[in-house]
PLY file of the C-alpha trace (Angstrom):
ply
format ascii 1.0
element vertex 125
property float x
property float y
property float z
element edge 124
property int vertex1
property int vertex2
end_header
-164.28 20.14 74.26
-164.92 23.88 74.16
-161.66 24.14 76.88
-159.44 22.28 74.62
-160.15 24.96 71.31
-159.91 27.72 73.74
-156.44 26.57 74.39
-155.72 25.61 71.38
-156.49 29.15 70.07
-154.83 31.03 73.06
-151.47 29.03 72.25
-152.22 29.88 68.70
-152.41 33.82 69.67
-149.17 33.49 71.57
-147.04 31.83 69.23
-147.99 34.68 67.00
-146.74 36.75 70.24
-143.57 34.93 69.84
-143.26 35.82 66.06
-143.94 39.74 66.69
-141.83 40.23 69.67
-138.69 37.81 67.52
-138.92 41.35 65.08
-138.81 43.80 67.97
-135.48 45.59 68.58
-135.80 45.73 72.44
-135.84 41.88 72.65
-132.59 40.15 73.60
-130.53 38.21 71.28
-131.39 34.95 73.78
-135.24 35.54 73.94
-135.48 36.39 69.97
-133.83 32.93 69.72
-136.04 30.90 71.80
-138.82 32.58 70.64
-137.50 32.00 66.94
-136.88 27.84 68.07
-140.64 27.68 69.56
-142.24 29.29 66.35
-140.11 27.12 64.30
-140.75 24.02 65.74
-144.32 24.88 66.08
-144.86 25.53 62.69
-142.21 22.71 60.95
-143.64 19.83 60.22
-140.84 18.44 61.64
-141.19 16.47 65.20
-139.40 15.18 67.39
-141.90 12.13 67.78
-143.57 11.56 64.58
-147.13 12.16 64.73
-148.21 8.44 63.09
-147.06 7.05 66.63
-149.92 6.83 68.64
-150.48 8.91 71.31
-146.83 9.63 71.50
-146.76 11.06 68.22
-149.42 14.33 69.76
-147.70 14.57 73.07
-144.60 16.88 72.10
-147.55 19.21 70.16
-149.29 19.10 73.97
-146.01 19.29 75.92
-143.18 20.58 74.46
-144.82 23.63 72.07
-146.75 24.90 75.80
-144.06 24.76 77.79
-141.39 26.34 74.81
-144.17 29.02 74.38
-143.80 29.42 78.23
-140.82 29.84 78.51
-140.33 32.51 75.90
-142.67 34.53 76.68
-140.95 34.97 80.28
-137.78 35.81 78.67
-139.80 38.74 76.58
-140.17 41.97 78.41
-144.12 42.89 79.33
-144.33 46.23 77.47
-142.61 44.11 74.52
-145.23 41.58 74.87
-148.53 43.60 75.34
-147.73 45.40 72.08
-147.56 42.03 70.51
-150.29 40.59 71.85
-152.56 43.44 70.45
-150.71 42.97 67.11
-150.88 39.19 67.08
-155.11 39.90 67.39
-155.03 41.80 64.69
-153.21 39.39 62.48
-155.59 36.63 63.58
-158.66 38.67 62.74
-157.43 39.98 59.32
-156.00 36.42 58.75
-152.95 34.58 58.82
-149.56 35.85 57.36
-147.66 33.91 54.88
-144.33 33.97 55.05
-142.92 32.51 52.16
-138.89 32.67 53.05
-139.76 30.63 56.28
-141.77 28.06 53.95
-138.74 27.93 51.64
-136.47 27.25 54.07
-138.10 24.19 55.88
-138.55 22.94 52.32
-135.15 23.51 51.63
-134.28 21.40 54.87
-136.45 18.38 53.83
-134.47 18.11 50.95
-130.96 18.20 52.30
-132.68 15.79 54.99
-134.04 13.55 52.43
-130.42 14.06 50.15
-127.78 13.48 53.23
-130.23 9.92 53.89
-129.56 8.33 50.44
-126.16 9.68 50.05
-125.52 8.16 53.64
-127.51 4.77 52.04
-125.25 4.86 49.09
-122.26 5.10 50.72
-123.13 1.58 52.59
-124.12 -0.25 49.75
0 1
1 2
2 3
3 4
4 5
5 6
6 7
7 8
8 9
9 10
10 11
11 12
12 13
13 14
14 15
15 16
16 17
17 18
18 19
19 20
20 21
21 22
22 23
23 24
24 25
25 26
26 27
27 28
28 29
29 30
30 31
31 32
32 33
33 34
34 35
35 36
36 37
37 38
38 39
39 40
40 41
41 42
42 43
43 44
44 45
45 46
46 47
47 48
48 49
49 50
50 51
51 52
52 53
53 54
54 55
55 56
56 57
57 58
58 59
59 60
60 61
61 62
62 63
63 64
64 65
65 66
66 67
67 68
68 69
69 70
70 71
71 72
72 73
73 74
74 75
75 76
76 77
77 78
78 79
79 80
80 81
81 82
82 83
83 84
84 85
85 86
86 87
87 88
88 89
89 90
90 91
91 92
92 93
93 94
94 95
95 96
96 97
97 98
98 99
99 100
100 101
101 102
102 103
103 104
104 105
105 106
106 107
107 108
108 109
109 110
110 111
111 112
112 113
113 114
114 115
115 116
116 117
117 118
118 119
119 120
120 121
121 122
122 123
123 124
């Protein structure tokens, strides 16, 4: 069990990788936006398999966020990364940031989700 948190928190530390290195100026435009995707997703509480299906519902949390995080990381240079992985420890110890705009806007999605379904129901009936 102790495996699983310690891989749980190393993902954890590299997402916030992901985040820091998205800012950085010496990223390229493709890695800041599959690093931007992974964080997203990772953070949305939107899924692609909702999470009330079982076992199916956990597996793109286990598969897809790993292998996104992955797969960003190799697009990221190393000096890029190593910088971020000593910020991203310090923004763990000190606490989580809160970033407001990105809560907003996933808000802000739900509702045109939400909208554009009973318009679309509306428009049937």
């Amino acid at each position: 069990m102790q495996n699983i948190k310690d891989w749980a928190k190393k993902i954890k530390k590299q997402l916030f990788v992901l985040y820091l290195a998205y800012k950085d100026e010496r990223v390229p435009w493709y890695a800041k936006l599959l690093a931007a995707s992974v964080v997203a997703y990772a953070f949305s509480p939107i899924d692609l398999i909702p999470d009330f299906i079982p076992i199916l519902g956990y597996l793109d949390d286990v598969i897809l966020v790993p292998l996104g995080v992955l797969f960003a990381l190799k697009t990221i240079p190393d000096q890029v990364i190593a910088e971020c992985e000593t910020k991203a420890a310090e923004m763990l110890k000190h606490g989580q940031p809160k970033n407001w705009v990105f809560a907003f806007l996933i808000i802000l999605i739900w509702i045109l989700i939400i909208w554009w379904i009973i318009w679309k129901f509306y428009q049937l009936v």
